[in-house]
C-alpha positions in Angstrom: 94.7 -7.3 59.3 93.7 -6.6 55.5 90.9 -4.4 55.1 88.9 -3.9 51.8 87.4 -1.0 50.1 84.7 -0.8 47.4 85.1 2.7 45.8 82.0 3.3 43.5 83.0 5.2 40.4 86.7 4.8 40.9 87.9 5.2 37.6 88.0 8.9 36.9 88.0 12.2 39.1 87.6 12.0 42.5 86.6 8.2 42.7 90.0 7.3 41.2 91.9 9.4 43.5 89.9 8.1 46.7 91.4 4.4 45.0 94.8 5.6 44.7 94.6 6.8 48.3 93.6 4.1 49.9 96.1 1.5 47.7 98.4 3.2 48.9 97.8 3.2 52.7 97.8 -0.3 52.1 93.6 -1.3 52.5 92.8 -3.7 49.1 90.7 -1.7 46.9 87.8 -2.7 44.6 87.9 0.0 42.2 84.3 -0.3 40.8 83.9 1.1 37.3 80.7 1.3 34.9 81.3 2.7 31.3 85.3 3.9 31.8 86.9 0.1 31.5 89.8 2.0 29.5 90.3 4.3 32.5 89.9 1.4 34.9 92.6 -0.3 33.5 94.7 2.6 33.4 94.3 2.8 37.0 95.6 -0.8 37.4 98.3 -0.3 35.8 99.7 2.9 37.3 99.2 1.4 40.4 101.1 -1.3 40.1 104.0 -0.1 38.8 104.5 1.6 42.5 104.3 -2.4 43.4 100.3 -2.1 44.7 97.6 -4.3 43.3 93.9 -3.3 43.1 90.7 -5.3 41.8 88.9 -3.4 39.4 85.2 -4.7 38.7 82.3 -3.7 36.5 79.0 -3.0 37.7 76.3 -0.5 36.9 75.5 0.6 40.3 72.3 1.9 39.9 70.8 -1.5 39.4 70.0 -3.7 42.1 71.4 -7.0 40.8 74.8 -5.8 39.5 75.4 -4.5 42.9 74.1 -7.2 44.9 76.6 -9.5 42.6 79.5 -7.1 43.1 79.7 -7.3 46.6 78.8 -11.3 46.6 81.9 -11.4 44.2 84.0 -9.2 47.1 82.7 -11.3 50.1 82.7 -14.7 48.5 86.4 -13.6 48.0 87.5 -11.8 51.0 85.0 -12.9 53.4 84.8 -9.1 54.7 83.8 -5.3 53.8 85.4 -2.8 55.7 85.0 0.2 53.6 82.1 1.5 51.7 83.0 4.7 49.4 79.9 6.0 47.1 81.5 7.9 44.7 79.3 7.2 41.6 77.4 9.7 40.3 76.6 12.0 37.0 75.7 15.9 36.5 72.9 16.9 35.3 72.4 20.8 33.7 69.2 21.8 32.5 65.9 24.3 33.1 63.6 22.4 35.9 60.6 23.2 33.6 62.5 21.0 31.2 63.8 18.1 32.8 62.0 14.7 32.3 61.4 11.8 34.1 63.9 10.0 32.5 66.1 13.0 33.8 64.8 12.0 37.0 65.4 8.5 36.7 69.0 8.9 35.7 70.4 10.9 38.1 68.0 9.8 41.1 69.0 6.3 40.4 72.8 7.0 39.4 73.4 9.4 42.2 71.2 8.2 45.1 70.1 5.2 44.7 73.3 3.5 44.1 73.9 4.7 47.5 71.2 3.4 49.3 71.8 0.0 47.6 75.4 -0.5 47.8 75.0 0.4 51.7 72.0 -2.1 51.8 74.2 -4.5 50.8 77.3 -4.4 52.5 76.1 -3.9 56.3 75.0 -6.9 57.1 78.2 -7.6 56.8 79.3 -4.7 58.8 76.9 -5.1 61.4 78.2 -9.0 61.6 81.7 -7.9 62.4 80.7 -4.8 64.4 83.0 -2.8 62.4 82.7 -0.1 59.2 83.2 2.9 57.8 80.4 4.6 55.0 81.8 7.3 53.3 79.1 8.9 51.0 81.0 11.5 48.3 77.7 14.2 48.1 78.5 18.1 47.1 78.1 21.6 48.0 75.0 21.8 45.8 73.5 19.3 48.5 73.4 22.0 51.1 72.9 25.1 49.4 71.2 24.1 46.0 72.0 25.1 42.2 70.4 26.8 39.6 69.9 24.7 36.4 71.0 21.7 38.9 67.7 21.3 40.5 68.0 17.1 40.3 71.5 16.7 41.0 70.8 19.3 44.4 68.2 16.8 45.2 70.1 13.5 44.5 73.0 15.5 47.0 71.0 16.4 49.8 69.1 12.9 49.6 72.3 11.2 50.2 73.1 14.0 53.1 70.2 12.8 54.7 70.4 9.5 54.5 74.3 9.8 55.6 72.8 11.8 59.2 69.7 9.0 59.9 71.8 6.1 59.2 74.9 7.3 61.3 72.5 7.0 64.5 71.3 4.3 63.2 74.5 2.2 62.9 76.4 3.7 65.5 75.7 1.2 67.9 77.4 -1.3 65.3 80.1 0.6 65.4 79.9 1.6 62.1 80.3 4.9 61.0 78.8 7.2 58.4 80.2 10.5 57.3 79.6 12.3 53.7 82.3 14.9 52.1 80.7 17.6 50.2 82.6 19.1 47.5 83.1 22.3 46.2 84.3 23.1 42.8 86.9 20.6 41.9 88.8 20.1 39.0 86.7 17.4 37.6 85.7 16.6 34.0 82.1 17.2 35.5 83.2 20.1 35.9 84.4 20.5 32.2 81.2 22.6 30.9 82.7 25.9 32.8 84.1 27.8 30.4 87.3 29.7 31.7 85.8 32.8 32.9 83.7 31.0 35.2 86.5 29.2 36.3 88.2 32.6 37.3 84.9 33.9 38.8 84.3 30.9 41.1 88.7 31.4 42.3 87.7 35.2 42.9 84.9 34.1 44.7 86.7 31.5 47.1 88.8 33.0 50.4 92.0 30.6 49.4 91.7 31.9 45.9 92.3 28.2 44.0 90.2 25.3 42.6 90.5 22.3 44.8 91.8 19.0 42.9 90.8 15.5 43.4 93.5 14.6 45.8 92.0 17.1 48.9 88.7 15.1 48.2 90.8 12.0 49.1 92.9 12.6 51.9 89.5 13.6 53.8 88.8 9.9 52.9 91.5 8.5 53.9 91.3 10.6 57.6 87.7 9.7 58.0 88.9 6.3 57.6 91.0 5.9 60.3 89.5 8.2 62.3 87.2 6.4 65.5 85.2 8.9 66.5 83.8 10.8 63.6 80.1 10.4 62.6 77.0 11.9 61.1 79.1 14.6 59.3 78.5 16.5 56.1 81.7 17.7 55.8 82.6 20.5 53.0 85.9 20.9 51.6 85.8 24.3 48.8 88.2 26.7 50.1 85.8 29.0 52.0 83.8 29.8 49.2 80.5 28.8 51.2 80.7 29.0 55.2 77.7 27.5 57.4 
């Protein structure tokens, strides 16, 4: 049987190799896009010159009503949601002293809430066919913290938590929750390090390299057909922090 994916922020980075992933271990993808229509379509179209097709929808998914219509859109469609990814999110680098409530209301709402709403939306169908997978893309920063990232931490850890409480409490759905926290990827959020911070952060890492996108996807793609895994935070960065 077909199952189908909703990948929030699928168009760029991490989101858009999480899409390819998936397309191509044949699950139907809604590759969810906000701003990046140009990127989204890009997508598409590389995609389907390897023969795979993928939906790509708009929505700004830290508002309620774009969400709740996205997913009526997938389920009027294909009746079913098998996959949740939460991908979306934005950085934010700044002095705590100086960030704003509409700092606060950005990347809370961007980051975490689009989380907790997507999810909110999609298990009752979950829970109806007693089947599901939540994947929750946080960061390292969501365990350990960052200077000058004080909001984005907190949007991170927020979305750990909420990946730990609702894994016991969906379990006996049989739906399962995990997160995957990255280290330093090759990102264009990651585009503000200059190049010798680049070089300090390889130094600094045990495997001595950057991790890219695709790692960040094939630990999607095993925690989704994986049966038994839930309630993990699980960091990928090449050693460069061990809990």
């Amino acid at each position: 049987m077909e199952r189908i994916a909703i990948v929030t922020g699928a168009s760029k980075g991490i989101g858009r190799e999480i899409a390819k992933q998936l397309a191509k271990n044949k699950i139907k993808v809604i590759a969810n896009y906000n701003q990046s229509e140009k990127e989204a379509l890009e997508l598409k179209k590389e995609l389907e010159q390897e023969n795979i097709t993928i939906e790509i929808m708009k929505a700004d998914v830290s508002k309620r009503e774009q969400v709740k219509k996205m997913v009526q859109n997938v389920l009027g469609k294909y009746k079913k949601i098998n996959i949740l990814v939460n991908n979306a999110g934005i950085s934010e680098y700044k002095m705590f002293r100086d960030e704003t409530d509409e700092d606060w209301n950005r990347v809370i709402n961007t980051n975490l809430y689009s989380a907790f709403a997507m999810t909110q939306e999609v298990i009752p169908n979950m829970v109806q066919n007693q089947e599901g997978c939540i994947i929750n893309i946080s960061s390292i920063w969501g365990l350990t913290g960052a200077s000058l990232e004080v909001l984005y931490s907190i949007s991170k850890a927020g979305m750990n938590g909420m990946t730990k409480a609702l894994a016991k409490e969906l379990g006996p759905s049989n739906i399962r929750v995990n997160a995957i926290a990255p280290g330093a990827i090759d990102t264009d959020m990651n585009a503000n390090l200059t190049k010798k911070e680049w070089n300090q952060l390889q130094e600094e890492t045990p495997l001595g390299k950057i991790g890219m996108p695709e790692d960040i996807a094939k630990c999607v793609k095993w925690l989704v057909e994986d049966n038994f895994t839930t309630g993990q935070i699980i960091s990928i960065n090449g050693g460069w922090v061990i809990t």
